[in-house]
DSSP file (Angstrom, degrees, kcal/mol; ACC not computed):
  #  RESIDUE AA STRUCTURE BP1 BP2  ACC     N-H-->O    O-->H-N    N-H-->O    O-->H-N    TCO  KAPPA ALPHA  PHI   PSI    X-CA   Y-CA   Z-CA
    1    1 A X              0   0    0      0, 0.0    40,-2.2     0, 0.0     2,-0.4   0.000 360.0 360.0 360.0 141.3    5.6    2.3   13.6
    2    2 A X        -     0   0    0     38,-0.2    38,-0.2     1,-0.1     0, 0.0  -0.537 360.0-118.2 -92.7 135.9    8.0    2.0   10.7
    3    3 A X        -     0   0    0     -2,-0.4    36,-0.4    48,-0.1     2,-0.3  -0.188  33.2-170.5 -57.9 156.8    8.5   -1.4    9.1
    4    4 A X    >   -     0   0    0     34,-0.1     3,-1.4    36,-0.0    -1,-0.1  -0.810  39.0 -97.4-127.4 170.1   12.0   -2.7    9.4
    5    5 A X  G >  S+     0   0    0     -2,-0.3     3,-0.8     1,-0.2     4,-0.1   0.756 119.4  71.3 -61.7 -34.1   13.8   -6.0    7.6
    6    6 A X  G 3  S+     0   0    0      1,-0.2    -1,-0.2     2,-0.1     3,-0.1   0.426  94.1  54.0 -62.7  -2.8   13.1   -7.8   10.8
    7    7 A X  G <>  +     0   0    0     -3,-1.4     4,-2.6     1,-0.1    -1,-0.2   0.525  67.4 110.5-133.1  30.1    9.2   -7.9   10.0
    8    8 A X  H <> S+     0   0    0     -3,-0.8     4,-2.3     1,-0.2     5,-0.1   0.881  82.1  46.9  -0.3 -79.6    9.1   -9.4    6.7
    9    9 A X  H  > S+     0   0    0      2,-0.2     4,-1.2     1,-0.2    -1,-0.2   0.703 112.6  44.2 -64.6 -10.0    7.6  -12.3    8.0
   10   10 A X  H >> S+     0   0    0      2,-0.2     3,-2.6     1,-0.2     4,-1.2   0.953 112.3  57.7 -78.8 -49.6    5.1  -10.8   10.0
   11   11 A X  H >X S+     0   0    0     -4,-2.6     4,-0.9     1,-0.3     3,-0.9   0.739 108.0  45.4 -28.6 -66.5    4.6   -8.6    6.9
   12   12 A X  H 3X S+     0   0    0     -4,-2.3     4,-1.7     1,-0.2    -1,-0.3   0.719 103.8  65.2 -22.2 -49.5    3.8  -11.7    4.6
   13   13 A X  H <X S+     0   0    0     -3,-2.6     4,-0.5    -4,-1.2    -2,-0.3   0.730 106.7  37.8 -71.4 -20.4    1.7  -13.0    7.3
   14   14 A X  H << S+     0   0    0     -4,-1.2     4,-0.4    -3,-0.9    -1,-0.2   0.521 112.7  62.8-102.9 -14.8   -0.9   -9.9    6.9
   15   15 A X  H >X S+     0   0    0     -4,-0.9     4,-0.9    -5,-0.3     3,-0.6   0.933 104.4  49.7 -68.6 -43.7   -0.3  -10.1    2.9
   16   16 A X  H 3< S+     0   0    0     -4,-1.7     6,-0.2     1,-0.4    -2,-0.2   0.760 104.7  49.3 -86.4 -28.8   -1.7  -13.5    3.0
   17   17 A X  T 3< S+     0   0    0     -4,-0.5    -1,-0.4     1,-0.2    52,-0.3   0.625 121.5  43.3 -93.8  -7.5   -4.9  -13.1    4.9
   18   18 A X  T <4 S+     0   0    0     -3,-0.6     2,-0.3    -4,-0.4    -2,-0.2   0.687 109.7  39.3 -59.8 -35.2   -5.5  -10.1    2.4
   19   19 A X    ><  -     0   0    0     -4,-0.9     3,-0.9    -3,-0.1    -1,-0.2  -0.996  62.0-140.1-144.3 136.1   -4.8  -10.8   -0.7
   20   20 A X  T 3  S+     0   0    0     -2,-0.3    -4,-0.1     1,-0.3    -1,-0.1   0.601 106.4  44.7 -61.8  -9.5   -5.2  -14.2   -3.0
   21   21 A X  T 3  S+     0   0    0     -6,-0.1    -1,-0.3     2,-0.1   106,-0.1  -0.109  89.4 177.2-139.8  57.2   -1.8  -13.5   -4.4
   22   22 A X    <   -     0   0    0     -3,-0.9     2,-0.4    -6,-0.2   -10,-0.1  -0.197  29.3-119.6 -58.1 162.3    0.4  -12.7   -1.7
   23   23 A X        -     0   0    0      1,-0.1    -8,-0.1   -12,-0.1    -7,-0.1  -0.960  25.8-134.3 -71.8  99.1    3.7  -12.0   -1.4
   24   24 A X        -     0   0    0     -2,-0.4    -1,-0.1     1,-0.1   -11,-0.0   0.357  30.0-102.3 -34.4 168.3    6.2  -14.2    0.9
   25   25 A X  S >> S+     0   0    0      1,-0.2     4,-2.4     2,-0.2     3,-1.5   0.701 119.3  62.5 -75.1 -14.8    8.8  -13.1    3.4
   26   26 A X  T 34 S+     0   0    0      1,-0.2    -1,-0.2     2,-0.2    -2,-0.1   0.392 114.0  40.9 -93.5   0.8   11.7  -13.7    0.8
   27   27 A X  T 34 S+     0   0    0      2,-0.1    -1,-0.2     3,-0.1    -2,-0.2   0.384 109.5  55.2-158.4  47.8    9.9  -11.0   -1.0
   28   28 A X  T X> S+     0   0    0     -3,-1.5     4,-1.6   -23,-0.1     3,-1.5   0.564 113.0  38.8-109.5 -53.1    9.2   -9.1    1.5
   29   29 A X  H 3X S+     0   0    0     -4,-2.4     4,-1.4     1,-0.3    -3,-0.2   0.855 110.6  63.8 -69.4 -34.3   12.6   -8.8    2.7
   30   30 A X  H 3> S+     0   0    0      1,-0.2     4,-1.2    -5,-0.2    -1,-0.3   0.789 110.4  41.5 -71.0 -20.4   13.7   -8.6   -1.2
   31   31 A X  H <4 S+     0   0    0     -3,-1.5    -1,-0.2     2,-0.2    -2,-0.2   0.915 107.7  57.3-100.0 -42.9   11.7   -5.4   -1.2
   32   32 A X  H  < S+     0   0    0     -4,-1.6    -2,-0.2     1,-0.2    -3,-0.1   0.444 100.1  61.2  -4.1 -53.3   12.8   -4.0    1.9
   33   33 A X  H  < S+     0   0    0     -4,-1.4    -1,-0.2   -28,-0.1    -2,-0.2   0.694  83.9  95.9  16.8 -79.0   16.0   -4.2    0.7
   34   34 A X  S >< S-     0   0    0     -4,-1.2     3,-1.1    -3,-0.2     2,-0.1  -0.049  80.2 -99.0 -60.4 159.2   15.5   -1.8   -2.4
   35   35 A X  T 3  S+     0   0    0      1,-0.2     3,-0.1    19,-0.0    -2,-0.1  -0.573 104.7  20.4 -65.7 135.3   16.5    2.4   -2.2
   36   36 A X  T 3  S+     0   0    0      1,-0.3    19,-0.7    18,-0.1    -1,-0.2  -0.080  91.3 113.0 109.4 -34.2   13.7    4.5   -1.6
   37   37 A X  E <   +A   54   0A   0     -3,-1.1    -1,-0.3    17,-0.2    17,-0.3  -0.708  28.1 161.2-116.5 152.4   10.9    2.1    0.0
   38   38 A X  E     -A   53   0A   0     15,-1.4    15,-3.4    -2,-0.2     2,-0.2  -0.896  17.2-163.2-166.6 145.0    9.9    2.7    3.5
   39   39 A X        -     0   0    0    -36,-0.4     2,-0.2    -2,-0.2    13,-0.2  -0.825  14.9-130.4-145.2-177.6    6.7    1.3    5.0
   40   40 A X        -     0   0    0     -2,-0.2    11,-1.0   -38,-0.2     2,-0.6  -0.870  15.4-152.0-140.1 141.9    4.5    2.0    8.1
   41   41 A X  E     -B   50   0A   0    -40,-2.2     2,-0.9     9,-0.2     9,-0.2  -0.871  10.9-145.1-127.1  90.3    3.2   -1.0   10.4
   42   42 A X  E     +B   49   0A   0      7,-1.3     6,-2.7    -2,-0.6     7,-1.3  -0.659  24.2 175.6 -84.7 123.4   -0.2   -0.4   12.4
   43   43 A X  E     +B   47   0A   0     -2,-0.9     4,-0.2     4,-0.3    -2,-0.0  -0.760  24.1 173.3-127.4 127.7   -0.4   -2.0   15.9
   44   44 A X  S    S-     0   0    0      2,-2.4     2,-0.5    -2,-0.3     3,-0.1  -0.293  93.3 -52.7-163.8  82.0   -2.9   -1.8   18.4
   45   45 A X  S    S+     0   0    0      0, 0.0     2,-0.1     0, 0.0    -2,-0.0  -0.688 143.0  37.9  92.1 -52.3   -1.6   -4.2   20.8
   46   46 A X  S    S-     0   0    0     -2,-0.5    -2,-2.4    -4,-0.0     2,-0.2  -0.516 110.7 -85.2 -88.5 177.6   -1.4   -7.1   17.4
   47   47 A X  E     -B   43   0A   0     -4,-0.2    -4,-0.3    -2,-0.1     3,-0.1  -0.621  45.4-172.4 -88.5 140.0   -0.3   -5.8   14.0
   48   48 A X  E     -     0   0A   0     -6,-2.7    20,-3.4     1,-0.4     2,-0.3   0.497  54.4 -45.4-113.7 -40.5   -3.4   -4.5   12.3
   49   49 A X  E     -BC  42  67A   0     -7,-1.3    -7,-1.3    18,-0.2    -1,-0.4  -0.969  53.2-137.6 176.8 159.7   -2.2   -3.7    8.7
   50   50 A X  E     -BC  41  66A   0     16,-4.4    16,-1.8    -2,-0.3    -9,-0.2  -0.917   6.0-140.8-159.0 148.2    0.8   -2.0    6.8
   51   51 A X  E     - C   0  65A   0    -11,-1.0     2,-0.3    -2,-0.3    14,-0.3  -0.487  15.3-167.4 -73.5 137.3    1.7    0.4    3.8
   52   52 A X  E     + C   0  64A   0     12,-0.9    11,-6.2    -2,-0.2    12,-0.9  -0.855  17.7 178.2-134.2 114.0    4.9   -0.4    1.6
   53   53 A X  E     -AC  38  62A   0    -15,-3.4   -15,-1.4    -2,-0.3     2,-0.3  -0.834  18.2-144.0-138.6 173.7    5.8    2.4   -0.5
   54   54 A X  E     -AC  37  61A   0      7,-0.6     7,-5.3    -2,-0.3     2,-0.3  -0.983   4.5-148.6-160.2 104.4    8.6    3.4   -3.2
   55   55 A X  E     + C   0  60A   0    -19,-0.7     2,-0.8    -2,-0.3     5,-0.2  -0.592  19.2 169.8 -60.7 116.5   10.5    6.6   -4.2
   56   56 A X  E >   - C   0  59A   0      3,-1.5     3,-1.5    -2,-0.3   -20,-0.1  -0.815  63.7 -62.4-132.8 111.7   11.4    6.9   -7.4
   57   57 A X  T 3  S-     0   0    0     -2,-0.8     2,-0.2     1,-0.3    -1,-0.1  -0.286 124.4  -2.4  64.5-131.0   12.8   10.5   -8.4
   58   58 A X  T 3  S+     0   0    0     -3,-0.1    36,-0.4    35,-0.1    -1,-0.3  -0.323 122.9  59.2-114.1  63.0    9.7   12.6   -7.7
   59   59 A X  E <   -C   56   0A   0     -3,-1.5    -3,-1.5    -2,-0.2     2,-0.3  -0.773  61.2-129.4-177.3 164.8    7.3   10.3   -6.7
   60   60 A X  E     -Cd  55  96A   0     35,-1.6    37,-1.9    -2,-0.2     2,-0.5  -0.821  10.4-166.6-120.3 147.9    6.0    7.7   -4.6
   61   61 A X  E     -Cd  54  97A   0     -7,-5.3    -7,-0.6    -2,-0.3     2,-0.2  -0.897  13.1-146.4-123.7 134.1    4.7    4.8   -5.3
   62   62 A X  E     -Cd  53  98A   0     35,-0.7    37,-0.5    -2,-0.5    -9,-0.3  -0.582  11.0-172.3 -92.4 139.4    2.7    2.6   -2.7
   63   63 A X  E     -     0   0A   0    -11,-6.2     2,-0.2     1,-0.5    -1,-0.2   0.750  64.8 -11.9-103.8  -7.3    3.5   -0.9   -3.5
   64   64 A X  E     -C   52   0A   0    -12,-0.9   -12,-0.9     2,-0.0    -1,-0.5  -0.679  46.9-175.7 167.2 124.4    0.8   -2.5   -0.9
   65   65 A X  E     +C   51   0A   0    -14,-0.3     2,-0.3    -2,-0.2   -14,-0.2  -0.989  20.1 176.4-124.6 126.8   -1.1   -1.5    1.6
   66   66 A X  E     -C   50   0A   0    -16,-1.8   -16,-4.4    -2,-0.3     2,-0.3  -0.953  16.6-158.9-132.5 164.7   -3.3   -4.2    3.7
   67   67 A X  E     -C   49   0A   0     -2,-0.3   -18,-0.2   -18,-0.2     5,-0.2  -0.992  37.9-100.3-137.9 142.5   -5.4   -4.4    6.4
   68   68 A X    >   -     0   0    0    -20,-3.4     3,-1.1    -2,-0.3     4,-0.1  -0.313  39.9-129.8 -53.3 130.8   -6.5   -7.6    8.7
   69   69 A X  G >  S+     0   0    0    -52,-0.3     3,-1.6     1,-0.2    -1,-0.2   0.870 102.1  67.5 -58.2 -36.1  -10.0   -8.1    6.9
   70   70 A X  G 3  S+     0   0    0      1,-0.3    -1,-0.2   -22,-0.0    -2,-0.1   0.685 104.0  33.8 -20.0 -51.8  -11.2   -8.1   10.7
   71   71 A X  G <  S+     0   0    0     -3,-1.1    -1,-0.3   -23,-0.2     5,-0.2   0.113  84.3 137.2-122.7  30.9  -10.5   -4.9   11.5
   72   72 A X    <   +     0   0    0     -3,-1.6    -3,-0.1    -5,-0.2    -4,-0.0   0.033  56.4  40.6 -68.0-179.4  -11.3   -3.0    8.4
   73   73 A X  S    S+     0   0    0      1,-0.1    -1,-0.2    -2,-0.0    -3,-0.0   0.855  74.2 108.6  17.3  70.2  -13.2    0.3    8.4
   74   74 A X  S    S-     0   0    0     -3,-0.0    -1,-0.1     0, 0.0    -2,-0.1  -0.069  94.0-108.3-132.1  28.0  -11.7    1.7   11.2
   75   75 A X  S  > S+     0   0    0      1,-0.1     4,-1.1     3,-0.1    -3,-0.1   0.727  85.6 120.0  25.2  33.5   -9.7    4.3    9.1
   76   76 A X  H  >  +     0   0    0     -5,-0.2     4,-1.0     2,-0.1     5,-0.2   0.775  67.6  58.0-100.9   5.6   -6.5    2.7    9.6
   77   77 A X  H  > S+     0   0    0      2,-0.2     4,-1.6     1,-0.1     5,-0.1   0.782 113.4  43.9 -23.2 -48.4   -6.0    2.1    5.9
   78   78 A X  H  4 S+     0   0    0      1,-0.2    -2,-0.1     2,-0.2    -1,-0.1   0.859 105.5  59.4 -91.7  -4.7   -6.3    5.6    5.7
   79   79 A X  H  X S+     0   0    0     -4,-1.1     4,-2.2     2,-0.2     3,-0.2   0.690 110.6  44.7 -38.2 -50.4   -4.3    6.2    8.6
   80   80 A X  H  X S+     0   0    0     -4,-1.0     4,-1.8     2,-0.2    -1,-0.2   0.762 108.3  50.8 -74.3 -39.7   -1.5    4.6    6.9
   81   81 A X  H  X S+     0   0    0     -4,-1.6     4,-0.6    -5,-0.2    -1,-0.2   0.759 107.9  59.2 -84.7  -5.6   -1.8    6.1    3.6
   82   82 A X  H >> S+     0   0    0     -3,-0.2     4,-2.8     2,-0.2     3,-0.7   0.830 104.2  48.1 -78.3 -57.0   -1.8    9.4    5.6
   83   83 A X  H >X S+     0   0    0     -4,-2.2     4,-1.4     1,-0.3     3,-0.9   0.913 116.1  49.8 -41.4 -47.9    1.8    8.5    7.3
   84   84 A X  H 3X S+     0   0    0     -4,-1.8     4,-1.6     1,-0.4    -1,-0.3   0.592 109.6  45.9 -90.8 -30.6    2.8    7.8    3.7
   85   85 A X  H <X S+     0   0    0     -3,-0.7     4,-1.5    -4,-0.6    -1,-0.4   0.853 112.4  50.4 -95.1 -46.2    1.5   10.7    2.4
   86   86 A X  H <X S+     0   0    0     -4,-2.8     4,-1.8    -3,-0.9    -2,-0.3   0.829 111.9  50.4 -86.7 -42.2    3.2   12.7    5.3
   87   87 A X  H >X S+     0   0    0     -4,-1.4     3,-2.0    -5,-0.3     4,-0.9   0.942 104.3  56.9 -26.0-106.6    6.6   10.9    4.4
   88   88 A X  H 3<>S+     0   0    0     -4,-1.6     5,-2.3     1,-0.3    -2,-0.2   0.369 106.2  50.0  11.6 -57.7    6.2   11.8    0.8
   89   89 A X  H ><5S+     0   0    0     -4,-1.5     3,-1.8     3,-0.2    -1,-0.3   0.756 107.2  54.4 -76.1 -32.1    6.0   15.8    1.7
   90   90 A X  H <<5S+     0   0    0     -3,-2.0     2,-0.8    -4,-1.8    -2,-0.2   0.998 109.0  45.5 -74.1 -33.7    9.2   15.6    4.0
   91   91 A X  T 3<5S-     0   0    0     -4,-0.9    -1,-0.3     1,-0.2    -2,-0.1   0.073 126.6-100.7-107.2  45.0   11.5   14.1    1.0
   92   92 A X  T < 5S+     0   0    0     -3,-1.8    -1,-0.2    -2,-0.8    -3,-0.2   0.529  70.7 151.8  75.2   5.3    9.8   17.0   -1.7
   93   93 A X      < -     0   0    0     -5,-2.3    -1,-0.2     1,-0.2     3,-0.1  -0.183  39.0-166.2 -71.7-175.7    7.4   14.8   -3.3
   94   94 A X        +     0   0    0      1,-0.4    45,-0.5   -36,-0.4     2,-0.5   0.355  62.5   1.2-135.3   3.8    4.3   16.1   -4.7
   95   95 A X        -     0   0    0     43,-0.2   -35,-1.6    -7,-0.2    -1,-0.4  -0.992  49.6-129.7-168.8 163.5    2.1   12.5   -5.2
   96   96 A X  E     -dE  60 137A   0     41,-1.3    41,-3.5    -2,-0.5   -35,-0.2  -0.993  10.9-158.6-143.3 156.1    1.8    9.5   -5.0
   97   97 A X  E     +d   61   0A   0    -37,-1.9   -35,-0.7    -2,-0.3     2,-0.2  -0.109  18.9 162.5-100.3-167.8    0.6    6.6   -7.5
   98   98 A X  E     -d   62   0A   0    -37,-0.1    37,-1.7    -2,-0.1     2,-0.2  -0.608  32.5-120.8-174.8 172.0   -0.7    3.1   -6.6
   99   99 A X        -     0   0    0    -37,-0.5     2,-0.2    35,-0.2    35,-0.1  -0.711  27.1-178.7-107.3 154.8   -2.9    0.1   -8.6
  100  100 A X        -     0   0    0     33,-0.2    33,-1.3    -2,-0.2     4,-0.1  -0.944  37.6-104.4-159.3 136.4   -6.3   -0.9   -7.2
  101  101 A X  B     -F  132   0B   0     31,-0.2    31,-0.2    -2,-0.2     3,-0.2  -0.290  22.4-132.8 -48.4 136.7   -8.4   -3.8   -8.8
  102  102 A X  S    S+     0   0    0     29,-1.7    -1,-0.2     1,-0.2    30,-0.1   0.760 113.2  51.9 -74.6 -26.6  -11.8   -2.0  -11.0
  103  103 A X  S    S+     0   0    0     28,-0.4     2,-1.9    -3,-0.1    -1,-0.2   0.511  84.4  86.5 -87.6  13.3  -13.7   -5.0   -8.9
  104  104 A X     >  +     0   0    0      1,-0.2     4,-1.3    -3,-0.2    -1,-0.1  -0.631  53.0 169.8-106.5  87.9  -12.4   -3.9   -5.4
  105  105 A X  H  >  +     0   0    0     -2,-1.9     4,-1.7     2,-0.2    -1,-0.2   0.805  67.9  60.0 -53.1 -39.0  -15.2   -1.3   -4.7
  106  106 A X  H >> S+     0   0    0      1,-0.2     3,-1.8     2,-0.2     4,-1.2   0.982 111.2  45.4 -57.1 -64.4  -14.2   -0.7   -0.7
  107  107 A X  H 3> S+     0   0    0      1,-0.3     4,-0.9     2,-0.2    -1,-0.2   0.866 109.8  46.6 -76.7 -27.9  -11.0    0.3   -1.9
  108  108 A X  H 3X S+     0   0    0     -4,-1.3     4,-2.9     2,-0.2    -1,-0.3   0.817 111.4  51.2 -63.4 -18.1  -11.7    2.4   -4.4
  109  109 A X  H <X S+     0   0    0     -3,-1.8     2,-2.3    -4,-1.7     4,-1.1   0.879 104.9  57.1 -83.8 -78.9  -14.1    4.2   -2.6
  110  110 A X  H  < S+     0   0    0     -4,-1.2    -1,-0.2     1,-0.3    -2,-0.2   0.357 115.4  42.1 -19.3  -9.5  -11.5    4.6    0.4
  111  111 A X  H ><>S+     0   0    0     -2,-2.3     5,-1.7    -4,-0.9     3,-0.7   0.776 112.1  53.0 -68.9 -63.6   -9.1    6.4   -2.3
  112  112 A X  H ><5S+     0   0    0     -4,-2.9     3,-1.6    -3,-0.4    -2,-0.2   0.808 105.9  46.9 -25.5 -61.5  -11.5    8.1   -3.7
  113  113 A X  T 3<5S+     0   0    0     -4,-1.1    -1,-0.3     1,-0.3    -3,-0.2   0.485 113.7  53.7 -79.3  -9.3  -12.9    9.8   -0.6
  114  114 A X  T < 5S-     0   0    0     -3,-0.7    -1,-0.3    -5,-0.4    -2,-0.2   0.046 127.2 -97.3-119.1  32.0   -8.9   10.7    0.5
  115  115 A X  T < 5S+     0   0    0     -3,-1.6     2,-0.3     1,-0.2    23,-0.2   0.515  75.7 140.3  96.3  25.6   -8.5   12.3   -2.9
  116  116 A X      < -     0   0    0     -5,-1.7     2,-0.4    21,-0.1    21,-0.2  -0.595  30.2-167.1 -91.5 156.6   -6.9   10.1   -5.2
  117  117 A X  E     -G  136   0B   0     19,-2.1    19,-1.4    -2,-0.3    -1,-0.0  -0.932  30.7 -86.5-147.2 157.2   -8.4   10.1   -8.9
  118  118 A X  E     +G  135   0B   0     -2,-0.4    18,-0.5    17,-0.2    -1,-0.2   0.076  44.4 161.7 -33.6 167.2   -8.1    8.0  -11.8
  119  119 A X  E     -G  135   0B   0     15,-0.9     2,-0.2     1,-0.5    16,-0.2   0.133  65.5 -18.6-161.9  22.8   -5.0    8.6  -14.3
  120  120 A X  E     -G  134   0B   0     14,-0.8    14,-4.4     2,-0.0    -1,-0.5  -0.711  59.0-132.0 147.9 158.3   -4.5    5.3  -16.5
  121  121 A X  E     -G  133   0B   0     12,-0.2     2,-0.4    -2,-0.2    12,-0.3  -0.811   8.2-140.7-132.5 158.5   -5.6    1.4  -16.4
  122  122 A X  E >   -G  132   0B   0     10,-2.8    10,-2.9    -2,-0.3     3,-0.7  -0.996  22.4-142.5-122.3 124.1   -3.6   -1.6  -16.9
  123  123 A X  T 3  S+     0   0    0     -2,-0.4     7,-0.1     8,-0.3     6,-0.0  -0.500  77.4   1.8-110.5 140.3   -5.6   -3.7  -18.5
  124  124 A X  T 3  S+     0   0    0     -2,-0.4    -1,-0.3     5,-0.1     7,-0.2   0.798  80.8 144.5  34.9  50.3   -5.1   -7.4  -17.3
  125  125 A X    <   +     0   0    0     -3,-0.7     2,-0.2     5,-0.1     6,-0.2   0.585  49.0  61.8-100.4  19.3   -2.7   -6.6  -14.8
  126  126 A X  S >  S-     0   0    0      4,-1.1     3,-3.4    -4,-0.1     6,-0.0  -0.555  89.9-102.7 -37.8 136.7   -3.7   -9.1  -12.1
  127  127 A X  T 3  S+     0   0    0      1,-0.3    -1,-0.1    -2,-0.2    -2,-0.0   0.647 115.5  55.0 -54.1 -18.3   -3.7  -13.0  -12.3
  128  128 A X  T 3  S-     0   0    0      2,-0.2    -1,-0.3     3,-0.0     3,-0.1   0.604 120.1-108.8 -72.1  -8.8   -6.9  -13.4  -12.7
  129  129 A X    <   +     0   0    0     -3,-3.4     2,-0.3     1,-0.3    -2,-0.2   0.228  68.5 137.9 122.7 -35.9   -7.0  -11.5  -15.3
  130  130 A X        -     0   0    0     -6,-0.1    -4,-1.1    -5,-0.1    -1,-0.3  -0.503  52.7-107.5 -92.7 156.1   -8.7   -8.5  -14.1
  131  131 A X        -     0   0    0     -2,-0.3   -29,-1.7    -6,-0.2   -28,-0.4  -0.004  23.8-139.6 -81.2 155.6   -7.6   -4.8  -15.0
  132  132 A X  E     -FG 101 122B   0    -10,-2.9   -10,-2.8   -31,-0.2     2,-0.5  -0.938   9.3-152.1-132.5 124.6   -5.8   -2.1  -12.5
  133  133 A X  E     - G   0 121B   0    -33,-1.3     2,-0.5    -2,-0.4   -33,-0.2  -0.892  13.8-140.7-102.8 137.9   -6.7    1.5  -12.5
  134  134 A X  E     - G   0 120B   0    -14,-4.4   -15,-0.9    -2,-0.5   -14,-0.8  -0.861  17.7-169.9-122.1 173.2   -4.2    3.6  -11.4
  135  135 A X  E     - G   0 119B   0    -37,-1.7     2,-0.3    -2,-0.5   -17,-0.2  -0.988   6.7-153.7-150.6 123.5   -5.1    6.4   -9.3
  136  136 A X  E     - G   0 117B   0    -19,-1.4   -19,-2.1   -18,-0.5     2,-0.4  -0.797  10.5-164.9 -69.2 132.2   -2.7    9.4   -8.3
  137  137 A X  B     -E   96   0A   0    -41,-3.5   -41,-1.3    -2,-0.3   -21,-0.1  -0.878  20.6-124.3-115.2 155.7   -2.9   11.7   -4.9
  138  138 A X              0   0    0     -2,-0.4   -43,-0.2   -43,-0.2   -42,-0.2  -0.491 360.0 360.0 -81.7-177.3   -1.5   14.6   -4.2
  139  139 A X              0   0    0    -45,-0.5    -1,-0.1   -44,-0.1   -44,-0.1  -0.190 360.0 360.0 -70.8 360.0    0.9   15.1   -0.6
């Protein structure tokens, strides 16, 4: 289902059990907010997981996608990054960009394996410290 400004909080709530450096609802909604980003919300009977992604010109950039550590590998990550992808082609884009931790192996394999490939690193851009490959896909 596509996220609206009324699920921020819920939106937050699935950042937090994901990620050591979540995001809040006041910058959920703050993001929500900008032109160009449009997200997808997976439900199967609870909220599962969601995509957040960003148009800029000709291309999109996915600013988060989680999924409830519970109910990982079930292909809805890639379910999601599929909608996003499917998005993407209706407004003429031809790719999309996103960051992924060099220690987060799941996900990088789960990019990999939907066709996304290196194309530059950000070298310590996390808070811990640790470095971000970023990884282009096609539409």
């Amino acid at each position: 289902m596509p996220i609206e400004p009324p699920h921020a909080a819920m939106l937050a709530a699935i950042h937090a059990a994901c990620f050591a450096e979540a995001w809040d609802a006041e910058a959920m909604e703050s993001l929500l907010a900008m032109p160009g980003v449009f997200g997808f919300l997976a439900v199967n009977d609870l909220p599962q997981g969601f995509i957040l992604c960003r148009r800029a010109a000709d291309e999109v950039e996915v600013l988060t996608l989680a999924v409830l550590p519970a109910v990982r590998r079930r292909r809805i990550a890639a379910n999601l990054l599929d909608r996003a992808r499917r998005t993407a082609r209706q407004q003429g884009v031809a790719c999309l960009f996103l960051e992924v931790g060099v220690d987060n192996e799941a996900a990088r394999q789960l990019y990999a394996g939907l066709g996304f490939r290196p194309v530059g690193r950000r070298p310590r851009y996390y808070g811990d410290g640790a470095d971000a490959l970023v990884l282009r896909g096609d539409v």
